[in-house]
N, C-alpha and C positions, 0 to 999 in steps of 0.2 A: 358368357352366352351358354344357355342348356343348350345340350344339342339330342338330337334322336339317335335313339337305340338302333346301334348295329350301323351307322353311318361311319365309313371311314376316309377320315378327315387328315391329310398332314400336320404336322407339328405347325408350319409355315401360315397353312390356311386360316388354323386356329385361333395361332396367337393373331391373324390380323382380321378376325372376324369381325372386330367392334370398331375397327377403322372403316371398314365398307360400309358397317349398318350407319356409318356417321354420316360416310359419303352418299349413302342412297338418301337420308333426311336429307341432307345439303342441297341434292338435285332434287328432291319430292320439292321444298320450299321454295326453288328459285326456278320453277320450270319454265321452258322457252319456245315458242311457238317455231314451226317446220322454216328452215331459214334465215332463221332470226335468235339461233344459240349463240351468240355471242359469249357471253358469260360463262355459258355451262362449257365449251369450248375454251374458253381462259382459262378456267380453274383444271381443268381435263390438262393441258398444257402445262400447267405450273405443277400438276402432281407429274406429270411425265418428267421435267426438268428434275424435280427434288431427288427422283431415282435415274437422273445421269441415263434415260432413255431417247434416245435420238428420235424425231419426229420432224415431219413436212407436215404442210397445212393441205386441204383437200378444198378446192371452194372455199367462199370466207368461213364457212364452220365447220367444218372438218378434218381430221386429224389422220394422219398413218403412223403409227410408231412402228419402229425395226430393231429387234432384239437377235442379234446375230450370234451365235453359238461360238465359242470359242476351239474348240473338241477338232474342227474342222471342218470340211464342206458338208451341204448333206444339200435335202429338200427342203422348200419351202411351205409354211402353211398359213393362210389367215384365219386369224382371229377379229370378228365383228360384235360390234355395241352400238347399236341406234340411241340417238341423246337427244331427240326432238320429244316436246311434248302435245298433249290435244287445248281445241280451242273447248274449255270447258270449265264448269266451277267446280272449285273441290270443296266439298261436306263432310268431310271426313274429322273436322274437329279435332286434328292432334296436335301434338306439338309440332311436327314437322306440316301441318298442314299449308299449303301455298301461299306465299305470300305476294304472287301477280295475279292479280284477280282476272279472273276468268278465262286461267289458263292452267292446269291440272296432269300431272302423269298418271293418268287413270292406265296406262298400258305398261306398264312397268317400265318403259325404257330407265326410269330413273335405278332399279337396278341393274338392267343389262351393264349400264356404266358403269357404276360401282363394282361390279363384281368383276370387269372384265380389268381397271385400275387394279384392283385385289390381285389377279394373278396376274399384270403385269410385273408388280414385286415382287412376287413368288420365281417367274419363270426369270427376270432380270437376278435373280439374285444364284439361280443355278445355270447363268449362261456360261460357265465352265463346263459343263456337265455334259453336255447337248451338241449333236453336229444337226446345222443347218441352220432357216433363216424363222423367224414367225416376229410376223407382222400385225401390228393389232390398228384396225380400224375404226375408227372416232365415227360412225357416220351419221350426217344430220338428214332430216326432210323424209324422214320414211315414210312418214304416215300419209304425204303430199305422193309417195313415188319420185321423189324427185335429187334423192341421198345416193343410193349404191352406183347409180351412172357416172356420176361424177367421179366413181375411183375408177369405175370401167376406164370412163372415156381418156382417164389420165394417164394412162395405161400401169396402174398400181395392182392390176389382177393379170397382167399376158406371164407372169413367172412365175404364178403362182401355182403349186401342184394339189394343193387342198383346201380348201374354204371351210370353217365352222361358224355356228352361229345361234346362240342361245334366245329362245323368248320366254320369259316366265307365264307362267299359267293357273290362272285363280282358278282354271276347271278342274284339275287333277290336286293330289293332295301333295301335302309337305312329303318328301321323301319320297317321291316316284320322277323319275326320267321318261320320258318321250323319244324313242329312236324310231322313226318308223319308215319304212323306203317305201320308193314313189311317190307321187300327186301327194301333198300336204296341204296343200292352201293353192286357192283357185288364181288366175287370172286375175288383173282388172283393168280395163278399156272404160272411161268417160267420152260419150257419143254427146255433141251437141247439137242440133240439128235447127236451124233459123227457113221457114217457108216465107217465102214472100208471092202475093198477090196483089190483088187491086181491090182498096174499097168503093163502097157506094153504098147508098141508104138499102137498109134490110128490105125494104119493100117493092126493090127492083132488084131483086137476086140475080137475076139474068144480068145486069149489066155490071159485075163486080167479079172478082175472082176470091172466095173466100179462101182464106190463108187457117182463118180458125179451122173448119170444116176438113181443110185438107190435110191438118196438124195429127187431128182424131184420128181421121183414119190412117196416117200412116200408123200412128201407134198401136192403131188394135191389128194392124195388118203384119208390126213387128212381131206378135205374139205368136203366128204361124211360125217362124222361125224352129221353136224350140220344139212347137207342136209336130209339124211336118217337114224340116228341112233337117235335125237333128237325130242322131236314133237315141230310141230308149233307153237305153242303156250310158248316156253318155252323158252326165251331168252338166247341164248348161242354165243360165239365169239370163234374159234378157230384160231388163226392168227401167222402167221411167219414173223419173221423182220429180219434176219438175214440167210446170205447162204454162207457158204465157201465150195470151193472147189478145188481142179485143182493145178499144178503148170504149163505147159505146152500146146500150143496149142496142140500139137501133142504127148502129154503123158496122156494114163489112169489114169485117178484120181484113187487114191488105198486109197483114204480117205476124207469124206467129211464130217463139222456139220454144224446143223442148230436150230436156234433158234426162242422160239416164248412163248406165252401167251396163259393160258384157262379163261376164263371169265364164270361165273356163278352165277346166286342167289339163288341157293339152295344148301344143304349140299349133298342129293344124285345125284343132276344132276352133281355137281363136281364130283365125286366118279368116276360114270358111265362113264365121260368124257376123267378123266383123264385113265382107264383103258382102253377106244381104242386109246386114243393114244399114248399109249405103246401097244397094241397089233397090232395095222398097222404100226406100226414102225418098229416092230420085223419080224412079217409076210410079209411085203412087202419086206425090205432088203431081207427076205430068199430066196423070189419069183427071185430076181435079183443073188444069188448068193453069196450076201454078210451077211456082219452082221450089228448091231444097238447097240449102247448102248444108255439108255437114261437115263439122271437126272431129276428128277421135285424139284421145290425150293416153297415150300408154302409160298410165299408172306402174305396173306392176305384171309381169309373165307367171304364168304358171310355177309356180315352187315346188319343183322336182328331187324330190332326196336321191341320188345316187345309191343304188341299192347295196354295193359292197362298203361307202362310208355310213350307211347306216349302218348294216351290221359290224363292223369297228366301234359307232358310237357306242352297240348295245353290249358290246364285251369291255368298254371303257367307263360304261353306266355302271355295270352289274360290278367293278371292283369298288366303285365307291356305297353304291344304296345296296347289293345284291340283287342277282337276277330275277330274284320273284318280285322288287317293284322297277322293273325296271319292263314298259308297256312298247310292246312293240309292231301292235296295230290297234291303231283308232282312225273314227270315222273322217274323213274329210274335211277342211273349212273351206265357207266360201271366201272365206276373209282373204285378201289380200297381203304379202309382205314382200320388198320390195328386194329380199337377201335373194331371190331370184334370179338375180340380174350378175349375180356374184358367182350363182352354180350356173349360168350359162355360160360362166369362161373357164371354171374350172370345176371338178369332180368334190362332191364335200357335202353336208350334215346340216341341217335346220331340225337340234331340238328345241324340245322345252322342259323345263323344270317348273315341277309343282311347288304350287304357291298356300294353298289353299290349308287350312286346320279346319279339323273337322270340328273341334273343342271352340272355338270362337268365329260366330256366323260375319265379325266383320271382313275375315275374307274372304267369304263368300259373293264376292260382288264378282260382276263381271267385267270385262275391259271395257275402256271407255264408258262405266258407270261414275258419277262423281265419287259416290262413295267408295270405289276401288281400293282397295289395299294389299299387303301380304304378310302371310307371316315370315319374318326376317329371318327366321333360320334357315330358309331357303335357300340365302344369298351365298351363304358358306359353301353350300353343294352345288350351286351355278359357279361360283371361284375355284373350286376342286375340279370341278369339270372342264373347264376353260383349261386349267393348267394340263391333266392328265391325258385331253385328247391330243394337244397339242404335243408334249413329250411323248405322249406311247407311240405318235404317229413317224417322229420322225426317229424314234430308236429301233422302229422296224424298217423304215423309208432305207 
């Protein structure tokens, strides 16, 4: 594997670069919908056995391995790898391209796992070395929200003193790292909202209670929210993708739902958010006549970097890439990830490592594009990294 100029790489990481880039094709060709990794969770398991790594299973497709330090006691830290992929086609035309149709790792988890297998060899093979515990996390269902609770709720995070967590990134280039504190990726709340009314022929309005009518306007009466219930300054997204209603030109819709997302980076801005919209939901249906019910699905919480584990990431970056590419403010996403759920039980790092060559526009795609891709040298400095934060943290711990 060539690698980039001024990248410093171990001996370890090196020689096991073209085993990961084999394993990240492996998981690109046999990708597995939120749930439903079966498979990529077998093979995640038989490479843990091959290196004599002790693991429990997480949910049917999840994994915790525990690499226990020989050296003595010390702290613990996890290490995470999302292994779900998206419901999508891949066009990407490679060798490794998909081979379940119209399901696709357009978000790289198919490296997060490979690379975080990569330094489980690495850091099993100097568990001499190390006092403490590090734990590496299989998790499936990110993309759903529905992955990281399941280690919460097992209680695989109440001993844990630090959480890390890589996503790769086609927006930045090959050879730059991402440490950045606070707010990184927004919230995300799924609102479903079902009005019910009474039909009757459209040409006796009066005697019907339209359910369509009173759908609309709660919608457009959500968009105050962010206009007037929100301050300026405070990034918020209330949006509806979804609107059923009606069976008949000429018949009172007697029932209408609709669907949408809250976005938020903070824990009380969601709070305050998601309570008006359930309360103009409720009070506007009534205003019409009708009723509301609503469901909310807690996808995902705000993704909070810990501001003193980022600064640790960006002095654990800078020995690998050096500190001129190592970026340690960028803009906000409103995207969603679900490692969230992981820093609200303990203090800890959500980077990312650049995916992207500037020299070849096929990785130029973005997540969740079919044609999605990366450049694979990548993988090596996401595997260094994985190893380095984990050791430097607990040889200061």
């Amino acid at each position: 594997m060539s690698t980039l100029e001024n990248i410093n790489l171990s001996k370890d990481v090196v020689e096991g670069a073209d085993e990961v880039i084999a394993l990240r094709r492996h998981f690109h060709s046999h990708p597995e919908a939120s749930l439903k990794e079966f498979e990529t969770i077998k093979r995640i398991k038989e490479e843990l056995s091959a290196l004599d790594i002790a693991y429990v299973s997480v949910g049917e497709t999840g994994a915790l391995a525990t690499i226990t330090g020989k050296a003595g006691t010390g702290k613990t830290v996890l290490l995470r790898a999302d292994i779900d992929a998206l419901e999508l086609q891949d066009a990407t035309d490679k060798p490794y391209t998909s081979k379940n149709c119209g399901l696709n790792h357009a978000c790289g988890h198919d490296g997060h796992t490979s690379t975080l297998l990569g330094a489980a060899k690495v850091l099993k093979k100097r568990e001499n070395d190390f006092c403490g515990t590090i734990k590496l996390a299989f998790q499936q269902a990110e993309e759903i929200g529905a992955g990281a609770r399941q280690f919460v709720q097992a209680g695989h995070v109440k001993d844990v003193d630090q959480v890390f967590g890589i996503h790769l990134s086609s927006y930045d280039p090959v050879g730059k790292i991402i440490s950045v504190p606070g707010p990184t990726n927004a919230s995300c709340d799924i609102f479903k909202v079902k009005v019910k009314g009474l039909s009757g022929h459209v040409s006796r309005p009066d005697l019907g209670r339209d359910a369509l009518l009173s759908a609309a306007s709660i919608i457009v009466e959500l968009q105050s929210i962010v206009a007037r219930e929100v301050s300026p300054l405070d990034t918020v997204v209330v949006g509806v993708g979804v609107l059923n209603a009606g069976t008949r030109y000429n018949v009172i819709a007697n029932e209408a739902s609709f669907e949408g997302t809250v976005r938020t980076f903070s824990h009380e801005t969601r709070k305050n958010v998601l309570e008006s919209v359930e309360r103009i939901s409720k009070d506007t249906a009534k205003s019409h006549k009708t009723s509301a019910e609503i469901e909310i699905y807690n996808a995902a919480a705000p993704l909070i970097n810990d501001t003193k584990s980022a600064e640790f990431g960006q002095k654990v970056a800078a020995g690998i890439v050096g500190s001129e590419n190592v970026i340690t403010s960028e803009e906000k996403s409103l995207g969603a990830d679900d490692f969230a759920d992981f820093l609200a039980e303990a203090p800890g790092l959500y980077a990312r490592v650049g995916t992207k060559n500037p020299d070849n526009e096929e990785t130029w795609y973005g997540h969740h594009h079919e044609n999605f891709d990366i450049d694979e040298r990548s993988l090596a400095i996401a595997t260094q990294f994985y190893v380095n934060y984990a050791l430097e943290y607990l040889a200061r711990s």
